[in-house]
C-alpha positions as CSV (number, residue, x, y, z in Angstrom):
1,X,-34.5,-4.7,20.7
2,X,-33.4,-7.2,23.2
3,X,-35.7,-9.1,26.3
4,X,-34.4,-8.4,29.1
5,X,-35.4,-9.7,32.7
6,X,-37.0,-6.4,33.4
7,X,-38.5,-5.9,29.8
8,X,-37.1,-4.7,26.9
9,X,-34.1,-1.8,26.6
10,X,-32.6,-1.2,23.4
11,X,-28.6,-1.3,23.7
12,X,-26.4,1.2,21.8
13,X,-24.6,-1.0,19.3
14,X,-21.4,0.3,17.7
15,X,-18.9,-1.5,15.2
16,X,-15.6,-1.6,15.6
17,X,-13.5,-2.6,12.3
18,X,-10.2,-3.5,10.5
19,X,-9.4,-3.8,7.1
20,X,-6.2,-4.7,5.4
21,X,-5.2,-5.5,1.6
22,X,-2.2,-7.8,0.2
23,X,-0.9,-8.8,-3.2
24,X,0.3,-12.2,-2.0
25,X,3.2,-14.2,-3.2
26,X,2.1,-14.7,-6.9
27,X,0.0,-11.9,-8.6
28,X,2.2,-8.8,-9.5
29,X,-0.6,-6.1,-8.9
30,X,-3.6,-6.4,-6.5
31,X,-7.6,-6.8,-7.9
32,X,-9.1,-6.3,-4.4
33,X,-10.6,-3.7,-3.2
34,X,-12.1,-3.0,0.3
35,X,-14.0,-0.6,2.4
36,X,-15.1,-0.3,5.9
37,X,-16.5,2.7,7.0
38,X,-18.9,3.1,10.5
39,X,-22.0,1.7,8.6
40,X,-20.7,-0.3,5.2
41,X,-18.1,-3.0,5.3
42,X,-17.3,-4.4,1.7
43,X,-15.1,-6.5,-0.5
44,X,-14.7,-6.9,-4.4
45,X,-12.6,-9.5,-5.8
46,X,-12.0,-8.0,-9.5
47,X,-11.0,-10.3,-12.7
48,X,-10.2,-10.3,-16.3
49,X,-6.6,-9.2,-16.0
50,X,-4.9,-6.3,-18.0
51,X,-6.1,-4.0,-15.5
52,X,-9.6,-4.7,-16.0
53,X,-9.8,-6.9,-12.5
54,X,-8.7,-3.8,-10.4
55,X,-10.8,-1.2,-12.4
56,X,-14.0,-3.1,-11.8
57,X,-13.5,-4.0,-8.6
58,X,-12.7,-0.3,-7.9
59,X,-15.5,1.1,-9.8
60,X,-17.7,-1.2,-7.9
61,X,-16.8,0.0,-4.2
62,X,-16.3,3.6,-4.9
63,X,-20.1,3.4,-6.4
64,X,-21.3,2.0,-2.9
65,X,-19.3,3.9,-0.5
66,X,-22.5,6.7,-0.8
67,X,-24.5,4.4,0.9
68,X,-21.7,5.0,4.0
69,X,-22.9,8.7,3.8
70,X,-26.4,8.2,6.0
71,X,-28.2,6.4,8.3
72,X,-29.8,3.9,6.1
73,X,-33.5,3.8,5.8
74,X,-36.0,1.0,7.2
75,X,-35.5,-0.6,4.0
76,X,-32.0,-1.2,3.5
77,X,-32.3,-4.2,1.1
78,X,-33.5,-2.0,-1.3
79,X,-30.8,0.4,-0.7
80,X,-28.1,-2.3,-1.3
81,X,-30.0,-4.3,-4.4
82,X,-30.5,-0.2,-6.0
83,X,-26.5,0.3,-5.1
84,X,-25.2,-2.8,-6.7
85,X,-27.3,-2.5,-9.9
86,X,-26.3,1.2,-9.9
87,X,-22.9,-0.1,-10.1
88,X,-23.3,-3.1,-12.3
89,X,-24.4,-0.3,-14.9
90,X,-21.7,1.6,-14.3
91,X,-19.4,-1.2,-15.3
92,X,-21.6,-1.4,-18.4
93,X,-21.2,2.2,-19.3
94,X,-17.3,1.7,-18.9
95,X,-17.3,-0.8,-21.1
96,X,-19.0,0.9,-23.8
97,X,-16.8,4.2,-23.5
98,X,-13.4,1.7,-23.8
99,X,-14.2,-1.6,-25.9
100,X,-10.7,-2.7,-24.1
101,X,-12.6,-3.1,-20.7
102,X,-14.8,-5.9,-22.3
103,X,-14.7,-8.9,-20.2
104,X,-14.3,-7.2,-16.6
105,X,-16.1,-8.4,-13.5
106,X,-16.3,-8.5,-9.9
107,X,-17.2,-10.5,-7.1
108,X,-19.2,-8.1,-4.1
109,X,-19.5,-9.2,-0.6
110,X,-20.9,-6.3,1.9
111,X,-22.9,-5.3,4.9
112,X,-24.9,-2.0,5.5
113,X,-25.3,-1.0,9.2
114,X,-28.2,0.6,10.5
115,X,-27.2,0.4,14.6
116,X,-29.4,-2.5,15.4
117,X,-29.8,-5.0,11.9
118,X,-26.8,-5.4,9.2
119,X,-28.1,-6.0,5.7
120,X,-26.0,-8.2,3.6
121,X,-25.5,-8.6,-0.4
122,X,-23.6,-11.2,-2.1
123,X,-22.3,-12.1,-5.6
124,X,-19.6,-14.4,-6.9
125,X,-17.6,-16.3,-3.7
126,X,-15.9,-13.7,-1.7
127,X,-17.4,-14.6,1.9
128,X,-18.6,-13.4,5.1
129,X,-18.6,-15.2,8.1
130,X,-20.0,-14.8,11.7
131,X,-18.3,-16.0,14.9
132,X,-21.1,-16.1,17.6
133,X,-20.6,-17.6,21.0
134,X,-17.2,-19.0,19.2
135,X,-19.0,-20.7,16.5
136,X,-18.0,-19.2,12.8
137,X,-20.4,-19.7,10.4
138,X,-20.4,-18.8,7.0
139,X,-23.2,-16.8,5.9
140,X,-22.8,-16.5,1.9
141,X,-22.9,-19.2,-0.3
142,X,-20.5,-19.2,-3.3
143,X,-21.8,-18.5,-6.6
144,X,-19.5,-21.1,-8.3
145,X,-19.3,-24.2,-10.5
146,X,-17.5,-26.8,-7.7
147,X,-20.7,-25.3,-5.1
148,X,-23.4,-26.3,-7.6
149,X,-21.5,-29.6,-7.4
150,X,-21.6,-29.6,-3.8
151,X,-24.9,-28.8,-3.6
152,X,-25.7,-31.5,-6.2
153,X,-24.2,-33.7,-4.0
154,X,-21.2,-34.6,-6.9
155,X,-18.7,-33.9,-4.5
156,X,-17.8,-33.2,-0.9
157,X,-16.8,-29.8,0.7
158,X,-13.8,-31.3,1.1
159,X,-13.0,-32.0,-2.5
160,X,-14.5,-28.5,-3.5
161,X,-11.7,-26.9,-1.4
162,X,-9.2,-28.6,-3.8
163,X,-11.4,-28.9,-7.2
164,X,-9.0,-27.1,-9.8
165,X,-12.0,-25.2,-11.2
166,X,-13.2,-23.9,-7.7
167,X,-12.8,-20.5,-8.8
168,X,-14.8,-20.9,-12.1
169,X,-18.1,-18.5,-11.4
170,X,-21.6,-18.8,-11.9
171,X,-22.5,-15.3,-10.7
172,X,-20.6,-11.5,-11.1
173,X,-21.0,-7.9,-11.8
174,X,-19.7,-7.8,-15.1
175,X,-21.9,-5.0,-16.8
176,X,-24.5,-7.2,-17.9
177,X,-28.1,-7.2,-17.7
178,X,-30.0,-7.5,-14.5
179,X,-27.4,-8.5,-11.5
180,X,-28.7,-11.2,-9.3
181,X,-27.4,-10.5,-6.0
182,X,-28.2,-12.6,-2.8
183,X,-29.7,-10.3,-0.2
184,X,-30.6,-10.9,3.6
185,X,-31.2,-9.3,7.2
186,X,-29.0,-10.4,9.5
187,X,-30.0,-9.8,13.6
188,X,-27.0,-9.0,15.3
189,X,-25.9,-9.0,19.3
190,X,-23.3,-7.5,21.2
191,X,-20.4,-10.2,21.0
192,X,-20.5,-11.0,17.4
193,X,-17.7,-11.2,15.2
194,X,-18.2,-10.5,11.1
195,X,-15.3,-11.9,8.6
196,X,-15.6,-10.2,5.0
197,X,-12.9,-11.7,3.0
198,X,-11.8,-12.6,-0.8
199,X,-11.1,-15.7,-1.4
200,X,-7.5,-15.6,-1.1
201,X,-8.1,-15.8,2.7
202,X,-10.6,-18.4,2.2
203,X,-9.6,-20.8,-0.4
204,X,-5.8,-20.9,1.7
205,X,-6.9,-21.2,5.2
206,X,-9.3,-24.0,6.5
207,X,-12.3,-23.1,8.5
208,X,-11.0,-24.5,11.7
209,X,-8.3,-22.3,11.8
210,X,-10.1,-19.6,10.2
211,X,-12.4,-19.6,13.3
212,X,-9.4,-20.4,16.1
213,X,-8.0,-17.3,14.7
214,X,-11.2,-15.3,15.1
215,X,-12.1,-16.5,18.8
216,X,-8.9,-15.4,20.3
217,X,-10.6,-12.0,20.4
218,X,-7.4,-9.6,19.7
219,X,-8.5,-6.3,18.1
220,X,-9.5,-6.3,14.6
221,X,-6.5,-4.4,13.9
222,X,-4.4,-7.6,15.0
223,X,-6.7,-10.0,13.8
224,X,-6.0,-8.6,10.4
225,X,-2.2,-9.1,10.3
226,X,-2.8,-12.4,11.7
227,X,-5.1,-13.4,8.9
228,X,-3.1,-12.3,6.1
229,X,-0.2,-14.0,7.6
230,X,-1.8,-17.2,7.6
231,X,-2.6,-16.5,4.1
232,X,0.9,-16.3,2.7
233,X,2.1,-19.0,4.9
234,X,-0.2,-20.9,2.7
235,X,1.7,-19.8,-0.1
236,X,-0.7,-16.6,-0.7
237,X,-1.4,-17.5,-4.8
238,X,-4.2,-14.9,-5.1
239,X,-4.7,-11.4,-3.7
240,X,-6.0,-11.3,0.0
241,X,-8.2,-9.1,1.4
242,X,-10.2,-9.0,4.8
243,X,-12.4,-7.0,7.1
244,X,-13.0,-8.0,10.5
245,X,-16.0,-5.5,12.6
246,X,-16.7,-6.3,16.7
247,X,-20.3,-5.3,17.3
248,X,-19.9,-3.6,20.6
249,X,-22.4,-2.8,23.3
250,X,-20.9,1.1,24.2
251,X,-23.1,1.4,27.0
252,X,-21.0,-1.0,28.4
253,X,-17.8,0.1,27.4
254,X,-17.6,3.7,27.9
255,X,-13.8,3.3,28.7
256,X,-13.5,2.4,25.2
257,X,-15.4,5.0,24.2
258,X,-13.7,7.3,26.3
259,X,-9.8,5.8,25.2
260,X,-10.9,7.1,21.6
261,X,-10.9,3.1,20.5
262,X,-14.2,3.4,19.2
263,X,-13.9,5.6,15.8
264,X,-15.5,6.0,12.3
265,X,-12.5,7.1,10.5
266,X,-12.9,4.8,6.8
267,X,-10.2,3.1,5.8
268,X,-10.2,1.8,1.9
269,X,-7.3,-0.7,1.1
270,X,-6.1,-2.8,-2.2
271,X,-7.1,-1.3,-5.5
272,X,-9.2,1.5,-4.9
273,X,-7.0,3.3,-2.5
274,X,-4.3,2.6,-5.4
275,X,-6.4,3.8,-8.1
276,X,-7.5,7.3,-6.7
277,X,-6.6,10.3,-8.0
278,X,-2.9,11.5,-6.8
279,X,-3.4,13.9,-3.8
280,X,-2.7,17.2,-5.0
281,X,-5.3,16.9,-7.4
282,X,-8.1,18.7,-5.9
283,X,-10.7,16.1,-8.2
284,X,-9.1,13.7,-5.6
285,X,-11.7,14.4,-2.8
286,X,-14.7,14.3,-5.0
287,X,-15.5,11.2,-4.6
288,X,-16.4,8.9,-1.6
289,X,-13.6,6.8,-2.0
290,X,-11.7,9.7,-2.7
291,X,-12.4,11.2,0.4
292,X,-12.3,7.5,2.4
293,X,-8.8,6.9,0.8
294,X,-7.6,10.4,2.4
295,X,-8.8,9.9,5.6
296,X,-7.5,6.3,5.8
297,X,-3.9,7.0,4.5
298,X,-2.1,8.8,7.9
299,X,-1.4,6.2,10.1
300,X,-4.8,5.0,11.6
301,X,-5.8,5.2,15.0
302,X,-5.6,1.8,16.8
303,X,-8.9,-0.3,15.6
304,X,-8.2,0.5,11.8
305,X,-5.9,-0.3,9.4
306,X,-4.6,1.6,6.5
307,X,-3.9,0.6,2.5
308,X,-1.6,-2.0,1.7
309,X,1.5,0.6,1.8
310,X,0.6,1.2,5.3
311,X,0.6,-2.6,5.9
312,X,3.3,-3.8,8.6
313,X,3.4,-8.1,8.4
314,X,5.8,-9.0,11.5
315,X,7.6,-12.5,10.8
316,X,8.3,-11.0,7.1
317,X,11.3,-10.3,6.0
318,X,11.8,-6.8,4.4
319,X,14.0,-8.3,1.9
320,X,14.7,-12.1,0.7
321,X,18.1,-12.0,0.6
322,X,20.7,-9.2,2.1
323,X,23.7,-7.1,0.9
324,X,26.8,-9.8,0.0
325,X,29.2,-9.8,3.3
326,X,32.0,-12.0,1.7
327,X,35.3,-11.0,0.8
328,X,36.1,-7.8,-0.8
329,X,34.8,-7.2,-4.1
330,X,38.2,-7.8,-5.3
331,X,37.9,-11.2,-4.9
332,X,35.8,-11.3,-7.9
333,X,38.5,-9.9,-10.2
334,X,40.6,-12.6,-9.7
335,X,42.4,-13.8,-13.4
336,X,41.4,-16.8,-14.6
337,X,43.7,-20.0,-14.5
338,X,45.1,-21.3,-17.3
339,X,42.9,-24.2,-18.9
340,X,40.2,-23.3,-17.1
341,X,37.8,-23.1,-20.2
342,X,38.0,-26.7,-20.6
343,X,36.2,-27.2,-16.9
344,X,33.8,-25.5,-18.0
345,X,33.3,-27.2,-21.4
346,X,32.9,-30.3,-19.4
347,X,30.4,-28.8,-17.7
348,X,28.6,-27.4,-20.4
349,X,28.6,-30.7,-22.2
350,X,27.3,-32.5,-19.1
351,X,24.2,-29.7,-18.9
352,X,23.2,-29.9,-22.4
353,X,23.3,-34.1,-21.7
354,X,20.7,-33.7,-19.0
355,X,18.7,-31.3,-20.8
356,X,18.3,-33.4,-23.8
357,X,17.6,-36.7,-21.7
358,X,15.1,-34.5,-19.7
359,X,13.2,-32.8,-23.1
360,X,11.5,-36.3,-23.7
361,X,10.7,-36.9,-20.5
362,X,9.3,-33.7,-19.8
363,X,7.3,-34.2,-23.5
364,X,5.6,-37.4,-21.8
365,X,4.6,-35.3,-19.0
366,X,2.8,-32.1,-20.7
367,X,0.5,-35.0,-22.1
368,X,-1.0,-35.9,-18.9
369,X,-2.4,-32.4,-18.7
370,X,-5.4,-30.9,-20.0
371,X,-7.4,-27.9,-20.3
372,X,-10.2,-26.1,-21.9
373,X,-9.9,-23.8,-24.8
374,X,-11.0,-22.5,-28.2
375,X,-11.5,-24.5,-31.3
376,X,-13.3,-21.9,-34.1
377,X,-16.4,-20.9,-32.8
378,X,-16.9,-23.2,-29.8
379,X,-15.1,-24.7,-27.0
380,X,-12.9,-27.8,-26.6
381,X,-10.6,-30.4,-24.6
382,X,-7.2,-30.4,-25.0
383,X,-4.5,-32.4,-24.2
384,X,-0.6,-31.1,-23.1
385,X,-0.1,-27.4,-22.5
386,X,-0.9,-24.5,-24.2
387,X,2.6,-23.6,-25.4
388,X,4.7,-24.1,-28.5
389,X,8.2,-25.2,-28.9
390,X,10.0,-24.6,-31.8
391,X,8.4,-26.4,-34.6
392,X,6.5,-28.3,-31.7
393,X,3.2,-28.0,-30.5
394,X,2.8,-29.3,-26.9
395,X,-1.3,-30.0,-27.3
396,X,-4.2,-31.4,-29.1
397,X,-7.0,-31.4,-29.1
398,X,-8.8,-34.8,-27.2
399,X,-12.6,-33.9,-27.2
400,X,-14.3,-31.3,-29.4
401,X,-17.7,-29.7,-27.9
402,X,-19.2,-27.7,-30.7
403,X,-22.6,-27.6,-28.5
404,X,-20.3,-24.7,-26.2
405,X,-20.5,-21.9,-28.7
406,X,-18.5,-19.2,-27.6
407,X,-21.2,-16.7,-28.6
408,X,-23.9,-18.0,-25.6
409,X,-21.3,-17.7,-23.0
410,X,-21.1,-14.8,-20.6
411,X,-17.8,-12.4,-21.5
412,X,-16.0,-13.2,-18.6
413,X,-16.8,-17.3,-18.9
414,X,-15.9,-17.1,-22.6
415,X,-12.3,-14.6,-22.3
416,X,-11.4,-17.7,-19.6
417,X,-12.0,-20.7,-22.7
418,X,-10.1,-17.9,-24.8
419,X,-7.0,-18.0,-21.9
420,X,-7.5,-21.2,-21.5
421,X,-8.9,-23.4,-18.1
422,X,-6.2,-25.4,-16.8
423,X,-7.5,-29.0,-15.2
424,X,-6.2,-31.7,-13.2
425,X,-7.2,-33.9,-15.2
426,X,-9.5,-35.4,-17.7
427,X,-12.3,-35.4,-15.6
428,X,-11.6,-32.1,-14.0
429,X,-12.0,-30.7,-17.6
430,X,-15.1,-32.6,-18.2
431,X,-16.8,-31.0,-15.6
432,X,-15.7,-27.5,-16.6
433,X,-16.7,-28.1,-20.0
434,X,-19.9,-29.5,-18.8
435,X,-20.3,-26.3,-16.7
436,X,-19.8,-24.2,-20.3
437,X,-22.5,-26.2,-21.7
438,X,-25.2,-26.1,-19.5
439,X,-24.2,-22.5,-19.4
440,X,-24.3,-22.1,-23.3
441,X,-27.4,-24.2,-23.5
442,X,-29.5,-21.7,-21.3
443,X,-28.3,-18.4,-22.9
444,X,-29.1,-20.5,-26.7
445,X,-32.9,-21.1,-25.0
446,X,-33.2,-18.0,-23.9
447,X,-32.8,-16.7,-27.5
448,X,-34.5,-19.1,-28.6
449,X,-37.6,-18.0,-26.4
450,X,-37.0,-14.2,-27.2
451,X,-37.0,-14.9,-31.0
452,X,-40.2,-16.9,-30.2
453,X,-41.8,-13.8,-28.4
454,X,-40.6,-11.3,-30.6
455,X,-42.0,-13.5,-34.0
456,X,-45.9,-13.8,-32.1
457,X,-45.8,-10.1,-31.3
458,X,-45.0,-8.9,-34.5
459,X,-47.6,-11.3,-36.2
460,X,-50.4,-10.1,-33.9
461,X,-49.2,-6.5,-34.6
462,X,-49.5,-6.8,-38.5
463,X,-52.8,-8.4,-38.6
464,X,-55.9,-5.8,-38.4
465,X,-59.1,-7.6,-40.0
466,X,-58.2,-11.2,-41.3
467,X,-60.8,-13.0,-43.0
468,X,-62.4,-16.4,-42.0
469,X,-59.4,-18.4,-43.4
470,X,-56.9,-15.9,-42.9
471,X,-57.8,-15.8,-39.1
472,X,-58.1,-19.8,-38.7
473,X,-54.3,-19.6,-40.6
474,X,-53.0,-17.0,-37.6
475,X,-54.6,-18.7,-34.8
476,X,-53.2,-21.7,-35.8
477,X,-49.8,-19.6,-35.8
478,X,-50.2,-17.9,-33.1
479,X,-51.6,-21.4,-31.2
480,X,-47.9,-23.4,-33.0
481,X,-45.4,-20.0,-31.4
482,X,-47.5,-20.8,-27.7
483,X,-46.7,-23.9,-27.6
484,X,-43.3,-23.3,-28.6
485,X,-43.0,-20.7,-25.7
486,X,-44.5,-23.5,-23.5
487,X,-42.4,-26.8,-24.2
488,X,-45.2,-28.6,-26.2
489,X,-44.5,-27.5,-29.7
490,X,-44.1,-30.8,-32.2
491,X,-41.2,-30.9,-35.0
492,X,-37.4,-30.7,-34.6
493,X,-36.1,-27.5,-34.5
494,X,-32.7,-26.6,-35.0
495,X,-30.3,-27.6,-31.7
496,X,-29.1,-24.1,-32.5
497,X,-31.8,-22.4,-32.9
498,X,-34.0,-23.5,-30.0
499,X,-34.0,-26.7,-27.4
500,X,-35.1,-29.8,-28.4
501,X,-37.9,-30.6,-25.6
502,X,-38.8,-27.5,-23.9
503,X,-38.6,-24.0,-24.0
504,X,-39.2,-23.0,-20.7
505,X,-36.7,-22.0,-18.0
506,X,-36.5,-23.1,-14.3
507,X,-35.6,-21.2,-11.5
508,X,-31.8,-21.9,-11.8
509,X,-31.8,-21.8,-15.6
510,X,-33.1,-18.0,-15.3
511,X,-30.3,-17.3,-12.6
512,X,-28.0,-18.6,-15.6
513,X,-29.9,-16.6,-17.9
514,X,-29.2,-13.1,-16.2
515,X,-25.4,-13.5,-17.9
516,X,-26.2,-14.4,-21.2
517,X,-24.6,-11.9,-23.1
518,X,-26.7,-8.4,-24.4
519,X,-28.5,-9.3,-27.5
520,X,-30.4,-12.8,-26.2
């Protein structure tokens, strides 16, 4: 509903949307996946490599594409939080059936559509943005390490945007226990512009340009190849995915309308449309995505934008480097000239000169590098590189931290310590390592507290009729495991067994909690 001078009329909003998929310059396959459909516009970013990325990013869209099916209900923030978790056990249940899986996530950005209000969920630190009135703000806040820094006031936005560990996640689907996901209403108006993107749109191009881009108001379809073009002029290190969705007033564009510009074809791109089913399978179009990735594979009417095969980038070369338009390929025949071997002896001897001035030097540099990775059971610093050269190893090990036991951290958090965190520097692996142990700390309290729990009900359980003494002894046992529960309990319990001060979790600590691993 909108006020209007002669009371209140309610338009007839529409969305009109783009979506388009790319591997980038680095990655060799892509772990996106996307959807945008008339009423559900959404993003995964998958990880844990082997496959695993693109399966669960996959898994995760092609669970929520039902709720494109309807008209969502009056409360659609209960659709989306019952969708997600729906999916988030899904992952679970692959996990299970194929051990391999283990240590898969997601990131999930999306909007439901009901004609008048979007709804929005959000995990990990894919984004959505909104241009209004040729403002872009962002409306999601990343669920990462360098954003609690941010928010801590440890660094500025600026340094976040280079931070080596700004990918480093606090918060993902990953199959484990209850999902967290932020959830809002967002009141929309004829004009507005959404962004959903991962974040190898965002974490390559600035904001500025991000929202200069935006503003100039081409179709989505346009906007898109613009977008991703920025994105590997940046050098495009990580997969890139974006949706862009006009919310139009169609009362007052019937000649849109009418030009067949306005259209609710679906159009899935990156993994998901990769990982269907091949056509001629007739399983193929039992599934939403299934049915989304047929529709949105012949070319797409203007306004969409098909999968990443489909995906035209002007200004890119089809191939790096042409057919050879020398000589003829006799040239190449040509016999060799007497004494020639001892040119390239020279030669040789001059390489190998270089290469063994250059061995020490680059030596001297490996050791100004560190990272994070595993030492027995727990985490550590180490200095150099992770690599080995012949009978020499390139690191060592410059700070143990036996208080990050790999068992307390979350799969995905403890497969990256097992592939090891590159850092800038020493202090960039500090504050990784100190991001592992506040993580490892929470999930070793949270045991701590279920052990607690677990001890006072089974002691209240056992005892039927105690006697005068027996019942002072229980109280007092069942008074010691309260306080214990509570913070106040006296003694000095095992670091690894339970916290030292206090036993009870704040707000953020029981965010953390949610990815302790199953078990705690």
């Amino acid at each position: 509903m909108y006020p209007e001078p002669t009371g209140e009329v309610r338009m007839s909003l529409s969305l009109r949307f783009a979506a388009g998929s790319h591997k980038g310059m680095i990655r060799e396959g892509n772990e996106d996946s996307g959807y945008a459909g008339p009423r559900l516009l959404a993003i995964a970013d998958g990880m844990g490599g082997q496959a695993a990325g693109e399966v669960a990013s996959s898994e995760v869209i092609s669970t929520l594409v039902t709720l494109d099916d309807d008209i969502p209900g009056s409360d659609i923030l209960t659709s989306l939080s019952t969708a997600v978790q729906r999916a988030n056990d899904q992952l679970r249940v692959m996990v299970e059936e194929d051990p391999q899986l283990e240590g898969m996530g997601t990131t999930l950005t999306a909007l439901l559509w009901t004609g008048q209000r979007l709804g929005l969920v959000h995990v990990g630190d894919s984004r959505a943005y909104l241009l209004r009135d040729g403002i872009l703000t962002q409306i999601t806040q990343d669920h990462t390490w360098v954003q609690r820094l941010v928010d801590e006031g440890r660094i500025t936005e600026e340094e976040a945007g280079t931070h080596p560990q700004r990918s480093l996640l606090m918060r993902a689907l990953d199959g484990r226990g209850q999902v967290e996901p932020d959830l809002s209403i967002r009141e929309v108006r004829a004009g507005d512009r959404y962004l959903i993107c991962s974040d190898g749109l965002s974490g390559v191009v600035s904001h500025q340009t991000l929202e200069d881009t935006l503003a100039g108001y081409q179709d989505p379809g346009q906007t898109i190849q613009e977008l991703i073009q920025l994105a590997l002029r940046g050098g495009g290190p990580d997969n890139i995915t974006c949706i862009v969705a006009d919310v139009l007033d169609i009362d007052d564009n019937d000649s849109l309308a009418g030009a067949g510009r306005l259209h609710d074809t679906p159009v899935v791109v990156g993994a998901v449309a990769d990982s269907q089913l091949q056509h001629h399978d007739p399983r193929h179009l039992q599934t939403p995505a299934g049915r989304a990735s047929e529709l949105g594979r012949p070319p797409a009417p203007e306004g969409a934008f098909g999968p990443p095969g489909d995906l035209t980038m002007t200004g890119v070369p089809t191939g790096s480097f042409g057919a050879f338009e020398g000589d003829d390929v006799e040239d190449w025949d040509k016999p060799r000239k007497p004494r020639k071997w001892l040119k390239r002896s020279a030669i040789l001897v001059v390489v190998l000169g270089l290469i063994g001035g250059g061995l020490y030097g680059a030596y001297r540099w490996t050791q100004t590098q560190y990272f994070v990775g595993v030492q027995g059971d727990h985490a550590a610093i180490y200095q150099g590189i992770e690599q080995k050269v012949a009978w020499l190893t390139l690191s060592k090990v410059h700070e143990a931290r036996p208080t990050i036991e790999l068992k307390y951290l979350p799969d995905y958090q403890r497969k990256n310590v097992e592939d090891t965190i590159a850092a800038g520097s020493l202090g960039d692996a500090r504050d990784t390592a100190d991001a592992l142990e506040k993580q490892a700390e929470v999930c070793r309290t949270k045991e701590a507290i279920d052990k607690a729990a677990k001890a006072s009900k089974a002691a209240s359980g056992t005892v039927k009729k105690p006697s005068a003494s027996a019942s002072a002894s229980a109280s007092a046992s069942s008074s010691a495991s309260a306080n214990a529960g509570s913070g106040t309990a006296s003694g000095s319990p095992s670091p690894s067994a339970s916290p030292s001060s206090s036993t009870t979790l704040s707000p953020e600590d029981q965010t953390l909690a949610q990815q302790c691993p199953s078990g705690q």
